[in-house]
N, C-alpha and C positions, 0 to 999 in steps of 0.2 A: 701447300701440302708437302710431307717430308717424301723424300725421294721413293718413287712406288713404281711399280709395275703393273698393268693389266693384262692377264692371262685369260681366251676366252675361248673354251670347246664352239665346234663347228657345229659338226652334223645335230639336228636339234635346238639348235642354240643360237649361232647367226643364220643356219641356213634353218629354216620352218620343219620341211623335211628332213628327214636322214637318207642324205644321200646316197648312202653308200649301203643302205637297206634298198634302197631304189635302185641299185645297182643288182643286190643279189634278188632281189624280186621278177628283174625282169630278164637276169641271164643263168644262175645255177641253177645247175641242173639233179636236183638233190634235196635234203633235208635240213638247209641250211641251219633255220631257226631253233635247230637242237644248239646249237653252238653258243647261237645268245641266250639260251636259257639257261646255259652252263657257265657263262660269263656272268650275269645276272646272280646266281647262285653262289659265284666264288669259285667253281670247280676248276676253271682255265683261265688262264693269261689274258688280256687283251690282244696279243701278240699271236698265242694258240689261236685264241679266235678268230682273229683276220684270216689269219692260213689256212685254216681249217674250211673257212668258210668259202674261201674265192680257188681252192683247189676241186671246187665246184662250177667254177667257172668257164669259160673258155672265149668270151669275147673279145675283141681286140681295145686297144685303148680309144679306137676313132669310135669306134660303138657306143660303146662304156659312154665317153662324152658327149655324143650325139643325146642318147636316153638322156641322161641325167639334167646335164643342164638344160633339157626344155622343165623340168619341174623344179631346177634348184633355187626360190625364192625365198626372198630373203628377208628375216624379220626386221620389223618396222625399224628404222632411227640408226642404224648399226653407223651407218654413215655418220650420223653426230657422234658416235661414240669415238670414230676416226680422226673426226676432227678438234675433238674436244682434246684428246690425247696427244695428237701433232700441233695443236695449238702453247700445249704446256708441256713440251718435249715430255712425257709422261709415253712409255716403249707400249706399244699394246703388238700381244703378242699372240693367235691364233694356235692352242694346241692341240690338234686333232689326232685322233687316231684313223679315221677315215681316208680318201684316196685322194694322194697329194695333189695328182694334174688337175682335178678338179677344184680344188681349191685356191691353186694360182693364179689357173685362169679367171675363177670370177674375181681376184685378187686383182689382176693386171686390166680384166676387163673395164671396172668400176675405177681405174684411174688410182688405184691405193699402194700400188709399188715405192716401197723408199717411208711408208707412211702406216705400214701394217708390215710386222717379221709374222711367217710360219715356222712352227716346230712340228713336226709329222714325221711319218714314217715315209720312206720311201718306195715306191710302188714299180718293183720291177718283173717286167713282162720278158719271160721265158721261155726255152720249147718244154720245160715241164709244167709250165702254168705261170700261173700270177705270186711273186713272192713280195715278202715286205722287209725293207731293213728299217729296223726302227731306231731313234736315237738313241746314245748312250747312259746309261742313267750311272750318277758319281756315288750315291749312297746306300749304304748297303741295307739301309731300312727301308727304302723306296720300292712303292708296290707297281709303280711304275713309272715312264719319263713324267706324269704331268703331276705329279706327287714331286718330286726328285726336282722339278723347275721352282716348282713353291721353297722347298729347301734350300735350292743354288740361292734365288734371290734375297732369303733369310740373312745369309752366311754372307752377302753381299751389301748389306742392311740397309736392305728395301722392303718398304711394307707390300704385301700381296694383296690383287683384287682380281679374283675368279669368279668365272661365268659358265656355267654348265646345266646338264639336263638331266645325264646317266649314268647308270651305276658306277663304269668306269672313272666321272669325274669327283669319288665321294671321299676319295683319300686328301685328293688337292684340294677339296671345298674345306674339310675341316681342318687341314694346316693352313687354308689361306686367314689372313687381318680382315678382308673383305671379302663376305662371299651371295655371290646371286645364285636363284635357278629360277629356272621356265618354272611357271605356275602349273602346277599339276603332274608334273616330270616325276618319272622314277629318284630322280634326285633330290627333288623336294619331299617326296615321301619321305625319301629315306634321313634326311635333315630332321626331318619333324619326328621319324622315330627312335634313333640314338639321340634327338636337343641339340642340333647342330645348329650355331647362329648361323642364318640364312635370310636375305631381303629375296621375295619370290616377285617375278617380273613378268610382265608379260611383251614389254619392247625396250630397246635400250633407249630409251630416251629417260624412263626410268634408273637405269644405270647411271648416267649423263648428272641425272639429279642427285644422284646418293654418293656419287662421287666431289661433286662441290660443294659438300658441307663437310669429308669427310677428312678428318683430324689424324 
């Protein structure tokens, strides 16, 4: 394989749920779900919508982690997809917009440190609330960092292979060389109705496969 990168959204995508909807489910105090319907829609940021949404919030980070990871389960195989990529130095990279501590730790729990990079925003806990620093995005066309990573790695001339579920991952799906979604995802919808090349999946072991034929 010519030198590539695999880029793969979280919430949705390796983890089954969205965790980070399991987060505002079970602590805002508010109307969250306007937020994502406005995210959904194009009206706001990824960025707007996190803040918007967790300045509804007020739980602490031990809470937050306690809730989430009793449901944060993980879809089938993602593990071969770990090993498949550290077996052929081939970088797999985890882009989420959802909440970083939660992500590392099932990162370091499952033994993948040094073997799986995260790119996420960063989740910091203040006395005016929950804010986010997100990464820097290099491109002035980029609608956001996971759009802007597909790019970086272009200009770096690596073929791209993205894995996602949601609206937000629909810019990076269609700059990626290779692109998966969860079958049935808003993402996949949205593939099938702008003709976006997409292989729809239902666990990575399928990914695993379409990666080893893939030229």
């Amino acid at each position: 394989m010519a030198d590539a990168i695999v880029l793969c959204d979280f919430d949705g995508t390796i983890a089954k749920v969205d965790t980070t909807e399991c987060a505002l489910r079970k602590f805002a105090e508010g109307d969250w779900e306007t937020y994502d319907r406005q995210l959904d829609e194009g009206g706001i940021t990824l960025k707007q919508c996190l803040e918007r949404e967790f300045a509804l919030v007020r739980a602490s980070k031990s809470e937050i982690s306690s809730e989430v990871l009793k449901v944060a389960t993980l879809r089938p195989n993602f593990d071969k997809l770990v090993h498949y990529c550290d077996d052929r130095h081939i970088p797999l990279v985890i882009v989420s917009g959802g909440l970083d501590f939660i992500v590392r730790e099932i990162v370091r729990s499952n033994g993948w440190e040094g073997k799986v990079q995260v790119l996420m925003p960063r989740t910091l806990f203040t006395s005016n609330g929950i804010r986010f620093r997100f990464p820097r995005t290099r491109f002035s066309s980029s609608q956001s960092f996971k759009d802007d990573t597909v790019t970086l790695h272009h200009k770096l001339g690596r073929l791209v292979a993205y894995v996602g579920d949601g609206s937000p991952d629909f810019a990076a799906t269609e700059a990626a060389d290779l692109a998966f979604t969860i079958r049935d995802s808003k993402l996949s919808k949205l593939c099938e109705k702008w003709r976006v090349p997409h292989i729809d999946i239902r666990d990575f072991a399928e990914v695993v496969q379409a990666l080893g034929s893939w030229r």
